[in-house]
C-alpha positions as YAML, in Angstrom:
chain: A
units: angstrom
residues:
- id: 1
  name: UNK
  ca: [0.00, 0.00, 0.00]
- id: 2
  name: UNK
  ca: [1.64, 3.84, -0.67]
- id: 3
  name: UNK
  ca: [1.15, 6.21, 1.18]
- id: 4
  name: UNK
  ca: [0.50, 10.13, -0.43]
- id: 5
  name: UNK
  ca: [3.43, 12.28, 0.58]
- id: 6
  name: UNK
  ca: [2.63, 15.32, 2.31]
- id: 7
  name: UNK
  ca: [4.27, 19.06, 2.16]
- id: 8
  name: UNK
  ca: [5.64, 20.47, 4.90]
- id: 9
  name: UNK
  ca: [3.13, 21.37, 7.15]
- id: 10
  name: UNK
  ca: [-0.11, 19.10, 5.68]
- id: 11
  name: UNK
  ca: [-1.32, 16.61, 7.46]
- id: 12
  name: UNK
  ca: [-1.20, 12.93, 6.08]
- id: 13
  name: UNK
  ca: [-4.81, 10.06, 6.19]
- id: 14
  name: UNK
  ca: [-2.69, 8.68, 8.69]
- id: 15
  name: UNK
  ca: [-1.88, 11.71, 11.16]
- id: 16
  name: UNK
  ca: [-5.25, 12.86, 10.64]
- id: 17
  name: UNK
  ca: [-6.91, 9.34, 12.07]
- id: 18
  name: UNK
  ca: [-4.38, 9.60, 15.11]
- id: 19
  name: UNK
  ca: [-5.80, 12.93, 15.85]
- id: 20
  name: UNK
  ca: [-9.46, 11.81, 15.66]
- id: 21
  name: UNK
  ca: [-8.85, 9.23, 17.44]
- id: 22
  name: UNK
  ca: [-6.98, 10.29, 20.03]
- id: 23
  name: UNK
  ca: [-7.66, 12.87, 22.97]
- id: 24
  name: UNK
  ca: [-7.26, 15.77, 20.84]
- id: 25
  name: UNK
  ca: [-10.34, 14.79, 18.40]
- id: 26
  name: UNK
  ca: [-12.94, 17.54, 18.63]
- id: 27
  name: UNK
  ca: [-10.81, 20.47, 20.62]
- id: 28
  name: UNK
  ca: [-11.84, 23.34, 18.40]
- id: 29
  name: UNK
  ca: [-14.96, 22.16, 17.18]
- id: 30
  name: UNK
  ca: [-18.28, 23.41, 18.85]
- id: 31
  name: UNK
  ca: [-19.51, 20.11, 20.43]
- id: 32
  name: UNK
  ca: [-16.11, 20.25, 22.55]
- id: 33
  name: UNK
  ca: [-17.40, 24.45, 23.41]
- id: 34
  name: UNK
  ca: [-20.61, 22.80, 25.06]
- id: 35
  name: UNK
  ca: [-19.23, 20.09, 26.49]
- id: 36
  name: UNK
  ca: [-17.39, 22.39, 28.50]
- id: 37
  name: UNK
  ca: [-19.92, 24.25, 29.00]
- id: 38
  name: UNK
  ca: [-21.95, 21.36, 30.47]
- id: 39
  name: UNK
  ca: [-18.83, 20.16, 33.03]
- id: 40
  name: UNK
  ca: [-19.34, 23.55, 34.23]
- id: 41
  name: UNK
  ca: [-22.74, 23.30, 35.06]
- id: 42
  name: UNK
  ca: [-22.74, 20.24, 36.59]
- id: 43
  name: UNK
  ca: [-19.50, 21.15, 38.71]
- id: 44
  name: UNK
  ca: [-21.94, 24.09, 40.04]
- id: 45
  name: UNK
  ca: [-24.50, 21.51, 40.99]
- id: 46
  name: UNK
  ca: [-22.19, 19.02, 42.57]
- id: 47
  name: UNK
  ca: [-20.51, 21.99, 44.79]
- id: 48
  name: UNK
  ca: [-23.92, 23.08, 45.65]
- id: 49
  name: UNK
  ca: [-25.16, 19.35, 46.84]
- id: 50
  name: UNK
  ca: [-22.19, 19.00, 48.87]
- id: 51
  name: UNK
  ca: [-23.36, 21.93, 50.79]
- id: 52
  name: UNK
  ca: [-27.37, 20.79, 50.59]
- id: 53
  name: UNK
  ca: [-26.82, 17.27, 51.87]
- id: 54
  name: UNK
  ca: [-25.77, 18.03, 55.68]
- id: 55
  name: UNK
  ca: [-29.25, 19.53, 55.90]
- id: 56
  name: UNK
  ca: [-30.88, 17.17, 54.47]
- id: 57
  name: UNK
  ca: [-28.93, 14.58, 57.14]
- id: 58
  name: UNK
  ca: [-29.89, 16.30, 59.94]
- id: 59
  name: UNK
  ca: [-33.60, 16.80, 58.86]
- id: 60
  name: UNK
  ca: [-33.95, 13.08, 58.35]
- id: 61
  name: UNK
  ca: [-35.58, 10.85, 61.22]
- id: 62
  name: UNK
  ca: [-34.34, 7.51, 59.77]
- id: 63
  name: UNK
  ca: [-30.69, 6.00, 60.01]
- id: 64
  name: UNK
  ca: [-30.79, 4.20, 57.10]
- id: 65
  name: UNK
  ca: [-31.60, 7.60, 55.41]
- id: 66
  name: UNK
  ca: [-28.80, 9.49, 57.17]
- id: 67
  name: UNK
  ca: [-26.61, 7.00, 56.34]
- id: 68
  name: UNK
  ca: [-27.42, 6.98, 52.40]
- id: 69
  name: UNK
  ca: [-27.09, 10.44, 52.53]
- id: 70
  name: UNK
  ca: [-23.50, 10.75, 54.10]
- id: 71
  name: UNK
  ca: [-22.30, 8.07, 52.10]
- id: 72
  name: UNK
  ca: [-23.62, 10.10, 48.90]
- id: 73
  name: UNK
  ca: [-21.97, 12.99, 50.43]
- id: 74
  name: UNK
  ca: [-18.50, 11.39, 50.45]
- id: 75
  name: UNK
  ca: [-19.15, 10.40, 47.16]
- id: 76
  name: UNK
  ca: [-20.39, 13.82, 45.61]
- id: 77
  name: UNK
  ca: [-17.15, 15.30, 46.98]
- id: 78
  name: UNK
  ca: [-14.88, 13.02, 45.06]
- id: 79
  name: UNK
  ca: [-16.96, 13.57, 41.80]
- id: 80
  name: UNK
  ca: [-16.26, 17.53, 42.26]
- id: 81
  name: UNK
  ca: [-12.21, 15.85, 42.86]
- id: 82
  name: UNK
  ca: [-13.01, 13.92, 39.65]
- id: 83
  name: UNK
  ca: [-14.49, 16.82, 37.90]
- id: 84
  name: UNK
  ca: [-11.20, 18.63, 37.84]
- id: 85
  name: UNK
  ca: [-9.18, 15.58, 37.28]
- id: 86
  name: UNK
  ca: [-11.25, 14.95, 33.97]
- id: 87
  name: UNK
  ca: [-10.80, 18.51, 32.69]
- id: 88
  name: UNK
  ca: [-6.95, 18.43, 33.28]
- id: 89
  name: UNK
  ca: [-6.96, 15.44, 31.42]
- id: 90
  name: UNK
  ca: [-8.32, 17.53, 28.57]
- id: 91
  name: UNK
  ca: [-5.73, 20.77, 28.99]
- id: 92
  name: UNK
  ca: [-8.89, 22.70, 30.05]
- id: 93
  name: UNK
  ca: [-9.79, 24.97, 32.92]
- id: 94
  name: UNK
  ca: [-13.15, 24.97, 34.64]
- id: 95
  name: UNK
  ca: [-15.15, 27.65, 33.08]
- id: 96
  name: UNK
  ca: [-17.37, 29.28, 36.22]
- id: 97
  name: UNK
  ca: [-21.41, 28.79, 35.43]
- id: 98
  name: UNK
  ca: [-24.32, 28.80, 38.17]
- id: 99
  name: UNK
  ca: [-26.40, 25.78, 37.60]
- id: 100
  name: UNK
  ca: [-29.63, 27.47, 37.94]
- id: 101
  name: UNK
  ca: [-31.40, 24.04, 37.12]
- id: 102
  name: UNK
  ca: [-29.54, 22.23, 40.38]
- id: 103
  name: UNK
  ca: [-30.38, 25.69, 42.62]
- id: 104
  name: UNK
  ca: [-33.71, 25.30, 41.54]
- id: 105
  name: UNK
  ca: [-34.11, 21.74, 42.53]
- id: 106
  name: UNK
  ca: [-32.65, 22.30, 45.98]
- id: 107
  name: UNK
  ca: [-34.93, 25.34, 46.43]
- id: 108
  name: UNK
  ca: [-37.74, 23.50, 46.47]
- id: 109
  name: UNK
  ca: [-36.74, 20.47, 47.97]
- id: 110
  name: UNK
  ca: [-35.66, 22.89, 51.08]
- id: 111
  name: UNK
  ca: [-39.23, 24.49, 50.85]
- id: 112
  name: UNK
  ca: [-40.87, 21.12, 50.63]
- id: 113
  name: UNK
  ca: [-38.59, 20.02, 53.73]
- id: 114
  name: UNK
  ca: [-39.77, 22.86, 55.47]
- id: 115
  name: UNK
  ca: [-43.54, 22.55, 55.00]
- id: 116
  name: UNK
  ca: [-43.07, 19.02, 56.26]
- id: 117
  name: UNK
  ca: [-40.84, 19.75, 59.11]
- id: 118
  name: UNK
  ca: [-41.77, 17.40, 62.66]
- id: 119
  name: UNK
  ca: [-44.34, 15.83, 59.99]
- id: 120
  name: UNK
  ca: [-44.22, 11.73, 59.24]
- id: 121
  name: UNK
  ca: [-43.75, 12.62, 56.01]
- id: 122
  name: UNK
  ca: [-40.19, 14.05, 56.03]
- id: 123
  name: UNK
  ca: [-37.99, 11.34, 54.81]
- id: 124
  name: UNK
  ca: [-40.36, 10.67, 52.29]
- id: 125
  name: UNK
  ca: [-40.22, 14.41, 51.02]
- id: 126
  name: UNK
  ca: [-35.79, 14.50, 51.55]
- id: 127
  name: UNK
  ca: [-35.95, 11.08, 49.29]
- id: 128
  name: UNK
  ca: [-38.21, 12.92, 46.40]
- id: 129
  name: UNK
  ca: [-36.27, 15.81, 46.36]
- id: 130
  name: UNK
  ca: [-33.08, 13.74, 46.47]
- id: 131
  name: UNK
  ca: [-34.06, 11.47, 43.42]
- id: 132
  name: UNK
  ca: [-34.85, 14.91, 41.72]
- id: 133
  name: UNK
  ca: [-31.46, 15.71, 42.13]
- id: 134
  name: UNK
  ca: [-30.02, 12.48, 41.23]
- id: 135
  name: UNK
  ca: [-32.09, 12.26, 37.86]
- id: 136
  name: UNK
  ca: [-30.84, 16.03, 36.78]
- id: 137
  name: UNK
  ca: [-27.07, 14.63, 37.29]
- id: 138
  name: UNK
  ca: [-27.58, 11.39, 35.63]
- id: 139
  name: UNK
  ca: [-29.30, 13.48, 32.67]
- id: 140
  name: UNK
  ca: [-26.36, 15.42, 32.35]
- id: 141
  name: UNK
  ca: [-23.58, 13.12, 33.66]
- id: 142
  name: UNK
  ca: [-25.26, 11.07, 30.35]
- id: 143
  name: UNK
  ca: [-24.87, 13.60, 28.20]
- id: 144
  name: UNK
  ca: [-21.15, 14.33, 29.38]
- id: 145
  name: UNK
  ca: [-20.43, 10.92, 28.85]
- id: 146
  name: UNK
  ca: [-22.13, 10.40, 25.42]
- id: 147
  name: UNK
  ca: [-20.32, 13.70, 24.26]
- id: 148
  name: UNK
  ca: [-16.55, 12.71, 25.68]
- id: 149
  name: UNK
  ca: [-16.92, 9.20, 23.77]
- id: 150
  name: UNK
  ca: [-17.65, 11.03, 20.68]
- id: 151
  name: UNK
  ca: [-14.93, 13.01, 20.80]
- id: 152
  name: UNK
  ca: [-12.34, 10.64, 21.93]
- id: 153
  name: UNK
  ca: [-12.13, 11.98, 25.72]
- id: 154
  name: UNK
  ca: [-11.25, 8.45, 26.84]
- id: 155
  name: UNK
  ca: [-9.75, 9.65, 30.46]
- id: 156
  name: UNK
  ca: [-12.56, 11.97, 30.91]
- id: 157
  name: UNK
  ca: [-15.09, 9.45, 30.05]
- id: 158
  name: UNK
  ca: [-13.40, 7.21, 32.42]
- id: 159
  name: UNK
  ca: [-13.91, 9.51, 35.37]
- id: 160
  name: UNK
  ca: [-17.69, 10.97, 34.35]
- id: 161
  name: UNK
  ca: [-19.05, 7.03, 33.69]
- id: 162
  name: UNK
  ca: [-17.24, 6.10, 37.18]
- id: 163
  name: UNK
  ca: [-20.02, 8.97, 38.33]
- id: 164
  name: UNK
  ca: [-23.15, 8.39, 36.61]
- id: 165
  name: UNK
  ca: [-22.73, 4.80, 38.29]
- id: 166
  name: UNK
  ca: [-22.33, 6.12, 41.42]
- id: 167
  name: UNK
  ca: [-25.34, 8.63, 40.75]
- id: 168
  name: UNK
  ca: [-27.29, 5.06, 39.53]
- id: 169
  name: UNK
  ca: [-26.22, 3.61, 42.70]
- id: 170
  name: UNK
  ca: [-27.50, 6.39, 44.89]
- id: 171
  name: UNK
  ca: [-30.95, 6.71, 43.72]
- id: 172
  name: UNK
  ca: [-31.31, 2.71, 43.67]
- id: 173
  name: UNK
  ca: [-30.47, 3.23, 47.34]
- id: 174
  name: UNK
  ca: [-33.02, 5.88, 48.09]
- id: 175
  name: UNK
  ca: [-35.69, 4.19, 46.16]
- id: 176
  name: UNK
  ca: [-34.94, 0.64, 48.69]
- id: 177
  name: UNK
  ca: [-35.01, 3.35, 51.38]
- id: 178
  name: UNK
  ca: [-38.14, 5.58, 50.33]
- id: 179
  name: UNK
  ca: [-39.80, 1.63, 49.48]
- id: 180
  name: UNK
  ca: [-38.64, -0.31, 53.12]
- id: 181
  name: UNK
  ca: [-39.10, 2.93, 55.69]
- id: 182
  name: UNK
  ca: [-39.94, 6.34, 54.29]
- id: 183
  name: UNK
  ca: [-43.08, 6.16, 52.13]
- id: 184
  name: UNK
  ca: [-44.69, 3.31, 54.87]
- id: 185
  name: UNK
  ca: [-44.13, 6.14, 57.68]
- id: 186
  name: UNK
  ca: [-45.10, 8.76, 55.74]
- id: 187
  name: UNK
  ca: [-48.60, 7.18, 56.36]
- id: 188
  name: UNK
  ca: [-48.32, 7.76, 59.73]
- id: 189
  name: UNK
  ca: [-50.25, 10.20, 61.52]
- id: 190
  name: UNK
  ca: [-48.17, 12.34, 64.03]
...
């Protein structure tokens, strides 16, 4: 097989393919501009839940809920570790973005918590809220991941699929929770 010889400073099939499908594949095109965009956003969100889940712990009347929550804690704060690791991997800084769709969610599950403060009900209202939560950062943990594989982010992907199945995990956990103890006393009178 012959190869096509290139001039000085053209690119050959061959270096071309190396570049596409290595971890430079997609750098300057605009998919990699919202993919960045979207790591942002969901490092917002995963700083703000590290500060939202103590509350929620200490609002919760059952163990096994406490205990679901602080082990998502430790997790959340090695995805925000993982976050950064993932974008040095890619020669990027973290852009700064408010998730507004993550402060929403904890708005109102801190209202909600609120209205159903000293009620029965209150694990069962922390669990709903929390699934909210863990359904917006699957949705975009997804995305990330769907968007890093097409683009040849290998180490990234690594670190954000590592994440969505710890963001799988957690709500699997919270629905045996909300199932076994929060949803039967939340039919409680108090």
């Amino acid at each position: 097989m012959r190869t096509k010889m290139t001039k000085p400073g053209e690119r050959s099939v061959e270096q071309e393919a190396i570049e596409t499908n290595g971890e430079t594949q997609g750098m300057d095109h605009p998919l990699h501009e919202v993919f960045l965009e979207e790591i942002a956003d969901i490092y917002n969100a995963e700083q703000q839940i590290v500060k939202t889940l103590p509350r929620m712990m200490k609002a919760a009347q059952s163990e096994e809920l406490r205990e679901a929550l602080q082990t998502h804690l430790s997790e959340t704060e090695q995805q925000v570790v993982r976050i950064e690791e993932a974008m040095e991997s890619l020669g990027e800084k973290l852009k700064r973005k408010k998730c507004k769709g993550m402060e929403g969610l904890l708005a109102e599950g801190a209202e909600m918590m609120q209205e159903n403060k000293g009620e029965s009900s209150i694990d069962a209202v922390i669990i709903a809220s929390a699934q909210k939560v863990e359904h917006y950062e699957m949705a975009s943990y997804g995305t990330i991941c769907a968007w890093a594989k097409q683009m040849g982010h290998q180490e990234a992907l690594t670190r954000f699929q590592e994440t969505l199945n710890e963001e799988k995990a957690a709500d699997e956990k919270l629905t045996e929770v909300a199932e076994s103890i929060a949803n039967v006393k939340a039919q409680e009178r108090t």
